[in-house]
C-alpha positions as CSV (number, residue, x, y, z in Angstrom):
1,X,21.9,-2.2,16.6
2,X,18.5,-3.6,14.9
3,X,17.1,-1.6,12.4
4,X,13.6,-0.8,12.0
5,X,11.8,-1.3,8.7
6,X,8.4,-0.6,7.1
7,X,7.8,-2.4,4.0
8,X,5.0,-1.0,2.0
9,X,3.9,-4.1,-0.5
10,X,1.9,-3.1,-3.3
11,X,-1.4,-4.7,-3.7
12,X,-0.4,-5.1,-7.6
13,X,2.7,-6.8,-6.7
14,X,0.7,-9.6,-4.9
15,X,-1.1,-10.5,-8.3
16,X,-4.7,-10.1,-9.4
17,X,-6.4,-13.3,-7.2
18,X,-5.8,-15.4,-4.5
19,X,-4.2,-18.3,-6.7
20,X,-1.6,-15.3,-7.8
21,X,-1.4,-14.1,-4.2
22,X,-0.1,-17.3,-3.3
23,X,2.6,-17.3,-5.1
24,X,3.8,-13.8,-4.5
25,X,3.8,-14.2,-1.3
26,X,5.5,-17.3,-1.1
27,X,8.2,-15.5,-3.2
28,X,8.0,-11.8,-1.5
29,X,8.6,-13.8,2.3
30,X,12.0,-15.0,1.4
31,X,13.0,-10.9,1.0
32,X,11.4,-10.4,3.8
33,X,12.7,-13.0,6.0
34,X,16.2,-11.9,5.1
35,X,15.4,-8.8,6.3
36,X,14.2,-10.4,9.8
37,X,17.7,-13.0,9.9
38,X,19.8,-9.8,10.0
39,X,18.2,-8.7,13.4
40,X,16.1,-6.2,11.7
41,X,12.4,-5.0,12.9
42,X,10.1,-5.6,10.1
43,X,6.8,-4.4,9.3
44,X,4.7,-4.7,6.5
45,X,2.2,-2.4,5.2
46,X,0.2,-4.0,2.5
47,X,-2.0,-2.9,-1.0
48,X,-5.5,-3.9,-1.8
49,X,-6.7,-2.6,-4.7
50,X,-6.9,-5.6,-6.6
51,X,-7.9,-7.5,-4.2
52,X,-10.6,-4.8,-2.8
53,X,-12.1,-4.6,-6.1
54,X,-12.7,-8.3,-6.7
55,X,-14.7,-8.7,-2.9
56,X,-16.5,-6.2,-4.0
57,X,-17.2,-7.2,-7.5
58,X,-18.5,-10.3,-6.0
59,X,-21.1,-9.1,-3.7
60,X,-22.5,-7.3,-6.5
61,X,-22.9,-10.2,-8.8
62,X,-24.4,-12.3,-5.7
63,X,-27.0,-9.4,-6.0
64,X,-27.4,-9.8,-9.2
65,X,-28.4,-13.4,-8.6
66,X,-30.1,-12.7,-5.1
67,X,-31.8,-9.4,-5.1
68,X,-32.0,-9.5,-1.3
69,X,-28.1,-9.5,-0.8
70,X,-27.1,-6.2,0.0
71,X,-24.3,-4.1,-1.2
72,X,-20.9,-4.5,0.6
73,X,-20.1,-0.9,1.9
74,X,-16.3,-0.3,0.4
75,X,-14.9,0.1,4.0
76,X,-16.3,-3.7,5.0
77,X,-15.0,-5.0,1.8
78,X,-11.5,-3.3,2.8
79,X,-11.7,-4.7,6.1
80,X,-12.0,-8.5,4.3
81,X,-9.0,-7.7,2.0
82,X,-7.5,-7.0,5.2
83,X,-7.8,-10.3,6.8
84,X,-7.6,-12.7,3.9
85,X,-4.3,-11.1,2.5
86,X,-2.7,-10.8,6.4
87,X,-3.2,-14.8,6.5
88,X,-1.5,-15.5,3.6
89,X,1.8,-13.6,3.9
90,X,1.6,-14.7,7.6
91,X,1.8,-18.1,6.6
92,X,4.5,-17.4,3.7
93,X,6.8,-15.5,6.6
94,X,5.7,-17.9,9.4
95,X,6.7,-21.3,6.8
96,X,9.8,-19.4,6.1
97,X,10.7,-18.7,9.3
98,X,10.8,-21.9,10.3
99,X,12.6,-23.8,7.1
100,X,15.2,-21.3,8.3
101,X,14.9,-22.4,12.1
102,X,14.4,-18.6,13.4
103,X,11.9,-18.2,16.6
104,X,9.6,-14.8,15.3
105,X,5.8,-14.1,15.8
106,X,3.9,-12.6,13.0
107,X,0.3,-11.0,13.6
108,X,-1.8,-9.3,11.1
109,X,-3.8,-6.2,13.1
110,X,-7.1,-4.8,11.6
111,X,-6.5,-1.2,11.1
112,X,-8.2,1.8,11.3
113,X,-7.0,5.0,9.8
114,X,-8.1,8.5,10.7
115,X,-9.5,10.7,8.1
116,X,-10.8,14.2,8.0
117,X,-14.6,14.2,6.2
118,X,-13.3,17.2,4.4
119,X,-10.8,15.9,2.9
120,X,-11.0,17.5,-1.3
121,X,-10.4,13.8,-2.3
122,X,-13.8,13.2,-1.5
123,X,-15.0,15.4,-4.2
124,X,-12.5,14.7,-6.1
125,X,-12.0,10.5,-6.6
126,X,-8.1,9.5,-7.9
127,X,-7.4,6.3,-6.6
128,X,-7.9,3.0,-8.9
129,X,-9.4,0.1,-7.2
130,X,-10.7,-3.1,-8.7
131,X,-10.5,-4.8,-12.3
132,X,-8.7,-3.1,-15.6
133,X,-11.5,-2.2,-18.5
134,X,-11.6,-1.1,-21.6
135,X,-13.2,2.2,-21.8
136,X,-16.1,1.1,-23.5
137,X,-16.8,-1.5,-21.2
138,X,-16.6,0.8,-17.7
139,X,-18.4,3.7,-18.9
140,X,-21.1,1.3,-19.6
141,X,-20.5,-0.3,-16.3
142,X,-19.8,3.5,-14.8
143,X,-23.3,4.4,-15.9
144,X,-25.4,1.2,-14.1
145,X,-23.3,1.3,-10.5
146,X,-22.6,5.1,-10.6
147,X,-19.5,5.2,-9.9
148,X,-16.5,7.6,-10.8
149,X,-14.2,6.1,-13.4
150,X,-10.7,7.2,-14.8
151,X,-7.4,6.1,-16.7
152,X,-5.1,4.5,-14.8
153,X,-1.7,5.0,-16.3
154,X,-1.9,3.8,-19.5
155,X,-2.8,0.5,-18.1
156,X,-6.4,0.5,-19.1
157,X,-9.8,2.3,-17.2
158,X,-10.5,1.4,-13.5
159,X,-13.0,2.4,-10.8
160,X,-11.9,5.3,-9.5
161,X,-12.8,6.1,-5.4
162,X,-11.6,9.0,-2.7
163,X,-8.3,8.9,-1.3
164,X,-8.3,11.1,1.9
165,X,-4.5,11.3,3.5
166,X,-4.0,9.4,6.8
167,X,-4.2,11.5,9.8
168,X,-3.6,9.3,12.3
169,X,-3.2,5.5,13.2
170,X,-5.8,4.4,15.9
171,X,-4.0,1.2,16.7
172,X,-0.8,3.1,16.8
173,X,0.2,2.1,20.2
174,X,-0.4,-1.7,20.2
175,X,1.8,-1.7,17.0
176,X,4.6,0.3,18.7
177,X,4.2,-2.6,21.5
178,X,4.3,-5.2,19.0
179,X,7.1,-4.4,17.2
180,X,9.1,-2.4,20.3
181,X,9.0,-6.7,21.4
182,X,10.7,-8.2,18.0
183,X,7.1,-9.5,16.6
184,X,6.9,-9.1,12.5
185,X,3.6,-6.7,12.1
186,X,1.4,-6.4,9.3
187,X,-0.7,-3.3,9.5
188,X,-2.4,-0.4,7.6
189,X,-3.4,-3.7,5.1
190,X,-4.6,-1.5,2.1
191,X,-3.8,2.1,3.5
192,X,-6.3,1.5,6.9
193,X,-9.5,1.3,7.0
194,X,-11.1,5.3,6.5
195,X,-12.1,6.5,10.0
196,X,-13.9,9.4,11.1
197,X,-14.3,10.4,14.5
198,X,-18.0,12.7,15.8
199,X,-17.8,13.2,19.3
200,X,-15.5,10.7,20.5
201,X,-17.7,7.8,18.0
202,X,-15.7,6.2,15.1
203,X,-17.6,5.6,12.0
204,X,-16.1,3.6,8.7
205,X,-16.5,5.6,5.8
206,X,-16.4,4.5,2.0
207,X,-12.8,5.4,0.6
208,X,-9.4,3.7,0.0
209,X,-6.6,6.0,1.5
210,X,-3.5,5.8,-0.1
211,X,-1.5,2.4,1.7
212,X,2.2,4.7,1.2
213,X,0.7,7.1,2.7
214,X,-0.3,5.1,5.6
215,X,3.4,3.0,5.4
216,X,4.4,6.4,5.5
217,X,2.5,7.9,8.4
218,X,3.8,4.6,10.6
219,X,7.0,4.6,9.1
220,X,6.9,8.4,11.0
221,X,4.8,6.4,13.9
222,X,7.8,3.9,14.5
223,X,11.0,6.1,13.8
224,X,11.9,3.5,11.4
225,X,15.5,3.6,10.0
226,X,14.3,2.3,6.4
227,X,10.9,3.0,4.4
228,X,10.9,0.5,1.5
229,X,8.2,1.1,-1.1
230,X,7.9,-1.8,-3.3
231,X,6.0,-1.7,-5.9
232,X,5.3,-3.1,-9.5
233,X,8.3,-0.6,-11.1
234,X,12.0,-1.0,-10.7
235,X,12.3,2.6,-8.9
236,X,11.5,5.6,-9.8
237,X,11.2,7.5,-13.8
238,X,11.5,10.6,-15.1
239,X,9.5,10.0,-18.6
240,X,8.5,6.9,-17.3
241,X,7.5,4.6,-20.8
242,X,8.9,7.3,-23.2
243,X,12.0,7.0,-25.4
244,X,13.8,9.6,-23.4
245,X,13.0,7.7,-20.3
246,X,15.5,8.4,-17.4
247,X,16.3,6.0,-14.5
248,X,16.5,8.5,-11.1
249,X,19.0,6.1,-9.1
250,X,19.5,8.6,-6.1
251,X,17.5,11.5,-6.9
252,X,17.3,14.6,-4.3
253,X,14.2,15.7,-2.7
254,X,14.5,19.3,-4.1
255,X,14.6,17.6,-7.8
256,X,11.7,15.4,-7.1
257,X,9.7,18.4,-5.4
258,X,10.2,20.1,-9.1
259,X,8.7,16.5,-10.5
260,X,5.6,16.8,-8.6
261,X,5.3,20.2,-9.4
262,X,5.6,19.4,-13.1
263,X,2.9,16.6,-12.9
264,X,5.6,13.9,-14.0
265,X,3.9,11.3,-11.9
266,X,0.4,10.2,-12.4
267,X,-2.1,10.6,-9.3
268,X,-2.8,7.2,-8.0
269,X,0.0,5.7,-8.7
270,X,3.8,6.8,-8.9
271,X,3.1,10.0,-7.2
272,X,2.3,9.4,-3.8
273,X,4.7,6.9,-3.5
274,X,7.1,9.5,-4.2
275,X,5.4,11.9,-1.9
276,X,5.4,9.6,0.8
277,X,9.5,9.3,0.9
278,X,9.6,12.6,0.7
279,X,7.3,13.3,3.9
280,X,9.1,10.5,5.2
281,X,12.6,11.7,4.7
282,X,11.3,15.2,5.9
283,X,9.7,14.3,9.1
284,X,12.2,11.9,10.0
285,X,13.8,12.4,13.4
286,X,17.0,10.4,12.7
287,X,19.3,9.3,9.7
288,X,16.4,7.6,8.0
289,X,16.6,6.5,4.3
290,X,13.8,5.5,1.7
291,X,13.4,3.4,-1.4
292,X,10.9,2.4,-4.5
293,X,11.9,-0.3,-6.2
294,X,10.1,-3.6,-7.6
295,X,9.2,-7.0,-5.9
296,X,11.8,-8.7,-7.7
297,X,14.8,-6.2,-7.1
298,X,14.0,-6.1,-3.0
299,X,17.0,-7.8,-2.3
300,X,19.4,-6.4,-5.0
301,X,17.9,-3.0,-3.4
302,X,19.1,-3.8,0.0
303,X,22.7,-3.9,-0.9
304,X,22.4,-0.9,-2.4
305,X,22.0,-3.0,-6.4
306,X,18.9,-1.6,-7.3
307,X,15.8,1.0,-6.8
308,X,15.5,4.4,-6.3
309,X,17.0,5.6,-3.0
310,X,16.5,9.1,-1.3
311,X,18.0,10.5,1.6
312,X,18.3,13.8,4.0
């Protein structure tokens, strides 16, 4: 029996710019394309914060330059990231595909994700987006563009942005038919693009929804066998970069419950990656199983080698 899989790819993983990109993907299709030789239903749910940052980043120095250019709206910019990252890993899977001589259609579909406009994260921004800075540097920066700014993990100071949770999928069906008829789908590209709906008219809205969430919310979607969440970490930490650091190899969902409730992951980051197996695992109609684990360790993970696994 084929077995359905989401991948959820970090946007980190995939590198910082498009040279970087390149190469990750080249590298992350082989994993994936194993996946797809075993009979297995893929799909592929990708990150964009990097990548999302940098497209927007650019409009505003073209503005600098030409005062007439106008700002991007973060949505449009998503949208962009959306495209250009969907033709690259569909030209890493497709060119892998065929040196291996497997038949397989790939198509990257523009998503929109639905979003309630009350959402607390909109008064509330946590997600990073963009380009690391030193905190001198973005509170400066912070103060010019007005934007919300935070630590990101002990990795340096970022743009920080809302991060309302996925409701719905509006292009839910045409993936179900896509992937119901063996086609490798990449959707949800950086969590969706934020949707509201007034009186049956869908308006973009500026935010950057969570894309585990999203991998998450299709995973549910799908009924897919295996969530895979992989990310720039090996799996999952308790004490993650401490001295008393301690690797949680198949950790239960009642122990990582009492994690969340403790604050042990940071927002943004680790922690909704670990609330989306958990939702996953909760919600799942069948014998479903979930892992985090790093680019690098995907196929190690698959044989059971590596990552952080979590089941019923």
């Amino acid at each position: 029996m084929k077995n359905k899989i989401v991948i959820a790819l970090g946007g980190n993983a995939l590198g910082n710019n498009p040279i970087e990109q390149y190469e990750a993907v080249a590298f992350t299709a082989i994993s994936i394309v194993d996946l797809v030789e075993k009979g297995n239903k893929v799909m592929i749910v990708h990150g964009n914060g990097p990548q999302v940052g940098m497209i927007s980043l650019a409009f505003e120095k073209a503005k600098e330059i030409e005062k007439n250019v106008p700002s991007m709206p973060l949505s449009l910019s998503g949208s962009m990231s959306q495209g250009y990252i969907g033709l690259q890993l569909q030209q890493a899977i497709k060119n892998e595909l065929t040196k291996r001589k497997i038949k397989r259609n790939i198509v990257t579909l523009i998503t929109q994700t639905k979003v309630d406009i009350n959402d607390p994260s909109f008064k509330k921004p946590t997600k990073p987006i963009g380009s690391f800075y030193s905190e001198l540097e973005i509170k400066k920066i912070a103060k010019e563009k007005n934007w919300q700014v935070g630590e990101d993990s002990g990795r340096g100071w970022r743009r920080m942005v809302p991060s309302p949770k996925p409701i719905d999928i509006y292009e839910k069906e045409i993936i179900l038919e896509l992937l119901e008829k063996d086609n490798i789908v990449i959707a949800g590209g950086g969590g969706g693009i934020p949707t509201i709906e007034n009186k049956g008219v869908l308006q973009s809205i500026d935010a950057v929804i969570d894309k585990d969430l999203t991998a998450q919310k299709i995973a549910e979607l799908v009924e897919a066998d295996m969530f895979m969440i992989l990310t720039a970490e090996d799996g999952i930490w308790k004490n993650f970069g401490k001295s008393d650091a301690i690797f949680l190899k198949e950790p239960s969902i009642k122990y990582l419950e009492e994690l969340i409730d403790a604050n042990e992951f940071p927002e943004g980051s680790m922690k909704p990656k670990v609330e989306a197996i958990i939702n996953f695992i909760n919600n799942s109609k069948i014998n479903s199983k979930a892992c985090i684990t790093s680019l690098k360790l995907a196929g190690k993970a698959l044989k059971n080698e590596a990552g952080s696994w979590v089941k019923k």
